[in-house]
KOLMI-983822 format. One record per residue (C-alpha): x, y, z. Coordinates in steps of 0.001 Angstrom, whole numbers, plus 500000, padded with zeros to 6 digits. Layout:
BEGIN
+--------+--------+--------+
:     xx :     yy :     zz :
+--------+--------+--------+
:      X :      Y :      Z :
...
+--------+--------+--------+
END
This chain:
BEGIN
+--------+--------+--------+
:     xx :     yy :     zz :
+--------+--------+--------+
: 503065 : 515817 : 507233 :
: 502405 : 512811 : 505132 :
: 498655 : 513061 : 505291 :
: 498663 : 516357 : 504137 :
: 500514 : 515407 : 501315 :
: 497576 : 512411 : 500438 :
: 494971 : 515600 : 501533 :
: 496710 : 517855 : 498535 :
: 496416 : 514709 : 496133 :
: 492733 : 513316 : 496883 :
: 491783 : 517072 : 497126 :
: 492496 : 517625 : 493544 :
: 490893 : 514496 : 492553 :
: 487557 : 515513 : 493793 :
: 487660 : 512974 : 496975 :
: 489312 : 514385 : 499920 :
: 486583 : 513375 : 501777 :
: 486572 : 510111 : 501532 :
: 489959 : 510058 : 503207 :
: 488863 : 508460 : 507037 :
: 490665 : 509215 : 510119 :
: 490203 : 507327 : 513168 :
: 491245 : 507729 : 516948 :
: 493007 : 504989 : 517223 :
: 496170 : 503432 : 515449 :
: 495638 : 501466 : 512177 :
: 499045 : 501209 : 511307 :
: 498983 : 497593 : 511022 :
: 496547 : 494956 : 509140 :
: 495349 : 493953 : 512198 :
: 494766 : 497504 : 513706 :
: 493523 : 498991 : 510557 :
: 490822 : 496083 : 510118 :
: 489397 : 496328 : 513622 :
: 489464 : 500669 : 513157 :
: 487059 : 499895 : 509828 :
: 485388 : 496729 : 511058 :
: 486324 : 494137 : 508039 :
: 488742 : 491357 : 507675 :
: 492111 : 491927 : 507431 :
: 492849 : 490591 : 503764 :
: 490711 : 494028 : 502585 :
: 493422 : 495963 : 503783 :
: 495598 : 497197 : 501429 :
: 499150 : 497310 : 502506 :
: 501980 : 499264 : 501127 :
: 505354 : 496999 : 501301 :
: 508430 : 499184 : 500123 :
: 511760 : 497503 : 498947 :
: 514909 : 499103 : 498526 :
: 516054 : 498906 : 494692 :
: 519769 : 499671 : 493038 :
: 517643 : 502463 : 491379 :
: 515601 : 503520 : 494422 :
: 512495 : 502260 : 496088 :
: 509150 : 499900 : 494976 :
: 506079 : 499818 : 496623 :
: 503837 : 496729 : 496313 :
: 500285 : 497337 : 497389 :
: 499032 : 493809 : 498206 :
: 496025 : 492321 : 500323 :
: 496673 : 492029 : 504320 :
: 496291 : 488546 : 504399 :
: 499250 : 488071 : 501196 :
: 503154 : 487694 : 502244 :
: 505586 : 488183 : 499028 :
: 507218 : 485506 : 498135 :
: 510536 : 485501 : 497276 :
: 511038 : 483313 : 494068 :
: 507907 : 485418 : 492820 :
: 509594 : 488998 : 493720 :
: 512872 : 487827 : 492177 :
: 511277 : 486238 : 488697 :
: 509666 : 489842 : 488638 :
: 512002 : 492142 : 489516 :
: 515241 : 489895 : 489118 :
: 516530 : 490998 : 492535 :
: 515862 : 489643 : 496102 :
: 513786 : 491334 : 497946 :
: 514883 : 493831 : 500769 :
: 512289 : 495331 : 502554 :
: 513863 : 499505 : 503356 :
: 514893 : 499963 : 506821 :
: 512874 : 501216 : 509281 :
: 515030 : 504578 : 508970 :
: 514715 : 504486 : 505302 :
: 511153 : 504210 : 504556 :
: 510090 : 508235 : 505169 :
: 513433 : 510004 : 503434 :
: 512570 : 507306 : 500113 :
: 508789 : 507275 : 499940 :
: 507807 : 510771 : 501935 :
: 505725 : 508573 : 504351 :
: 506594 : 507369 : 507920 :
: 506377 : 503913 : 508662 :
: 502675 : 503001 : 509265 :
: 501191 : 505697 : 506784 :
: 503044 : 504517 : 503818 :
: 500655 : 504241 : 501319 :
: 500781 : 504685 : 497063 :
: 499549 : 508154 : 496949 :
: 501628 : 511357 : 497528 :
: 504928 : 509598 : 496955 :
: 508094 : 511091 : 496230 :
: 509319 : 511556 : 492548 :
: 510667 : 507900 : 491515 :
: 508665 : 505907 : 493426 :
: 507685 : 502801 : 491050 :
: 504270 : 501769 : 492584 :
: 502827 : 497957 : 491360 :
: 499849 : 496550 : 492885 :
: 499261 : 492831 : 494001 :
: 496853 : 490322 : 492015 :
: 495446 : 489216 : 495876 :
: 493386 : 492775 : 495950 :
: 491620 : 491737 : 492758 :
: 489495 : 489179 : 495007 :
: 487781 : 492446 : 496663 :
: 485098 : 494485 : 495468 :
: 486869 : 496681 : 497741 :
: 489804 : 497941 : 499472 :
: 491429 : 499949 : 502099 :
: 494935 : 501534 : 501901 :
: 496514 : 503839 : 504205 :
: 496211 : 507729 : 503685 :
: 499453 : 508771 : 504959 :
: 499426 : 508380 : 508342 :
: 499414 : 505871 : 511524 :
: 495441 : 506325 : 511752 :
: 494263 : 507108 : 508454 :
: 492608 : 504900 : 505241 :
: 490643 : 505704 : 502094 :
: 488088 : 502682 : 500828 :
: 488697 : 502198 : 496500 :
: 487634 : 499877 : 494156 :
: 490893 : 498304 : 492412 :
: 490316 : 499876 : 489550 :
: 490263 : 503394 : 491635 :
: 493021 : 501908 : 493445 :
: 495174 : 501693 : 489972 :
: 494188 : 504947 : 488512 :
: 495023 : 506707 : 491638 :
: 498219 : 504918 : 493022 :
: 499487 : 505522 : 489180 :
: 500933 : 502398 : 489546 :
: 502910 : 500533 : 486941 :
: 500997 : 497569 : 486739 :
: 499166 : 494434 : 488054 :
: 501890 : 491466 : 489594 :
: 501476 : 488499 : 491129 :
: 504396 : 488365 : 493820 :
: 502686 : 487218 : 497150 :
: 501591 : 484186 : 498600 :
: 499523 : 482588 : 501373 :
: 496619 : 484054 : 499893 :
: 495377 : 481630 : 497830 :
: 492886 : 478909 : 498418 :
: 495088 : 475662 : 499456 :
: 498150 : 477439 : 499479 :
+--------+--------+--------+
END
């Protein structure tokens, strides 16, 4: 249902078709990158945390981990990644599609300064086998996200 959700959006945005479904899984970094044929930092992945106020996503590079002194200077929580049970009822995407686009109401979406590297990215589309390839600046206009942060590690040369 998800992807038909991220269909309806990108469809009234002019680029439906640039949504790409493959025949195998890409619902991880790893799976996604070998479905497209790039390195896995150029995937975009969608983290979601649980919040007292409901739920974040942080769209970061495959290659990034968030860091938890970062996340909590940010947001001025810890981070707690939503339970497996939790992620479709708070985002409207099961686990492996979630992605910034088609979200439910209330969804605070911020994206990850380790995508800026990439002249290029790919997210998910809203489901297990799905991905759409944006610039980042395509990537912030369409996510609607709140904002650029810099919460992850391990990306970083000599980190």
């Amino acid at each position: 249902m998800s992807i038909q959700q991220v269909r309806e959006y990108f469809r009234s945005l002019g680029r439906e078709g640039d949504i790409l479904e493959f025949p195998t899984s890409s619902a991880t970094v790893e799976l996604a990158a070998q479905a497209l044929g790039v390195i896995p930092a150029r995937i975009a992945k969608t983290l979601s945390f649980l919040m007292d106020d409901g739920c974040v996503l942080i769209v970061c590079a495959g290659d990034a981990k968030v860091d938890n002194s970062r996340f909590k200077g940010q947001f001025h929580c810890k981070a707690k990644m939503l339970a497996h049970d939790q992620v479709a009822e708070l985002t409207g995407h099961e686990v492996g599609g979630v992605c910034p686009f088609g979200v439910k109401e209330g969804v605070r979406v911020y994206l990850d300064e380790s995508l800026r590297r990439f002249d290029t990215v790919f997210p998910a589309a809203g489901s297990g086998n799905s991905a759409i390839q944006l610039t980042c600046p395509e990537l912030e206009e369409y996510s609607r996200s709140l904002g650029w942060i810099d919460v992850c590690k391990g990306w970083r040369e000599g980190e």
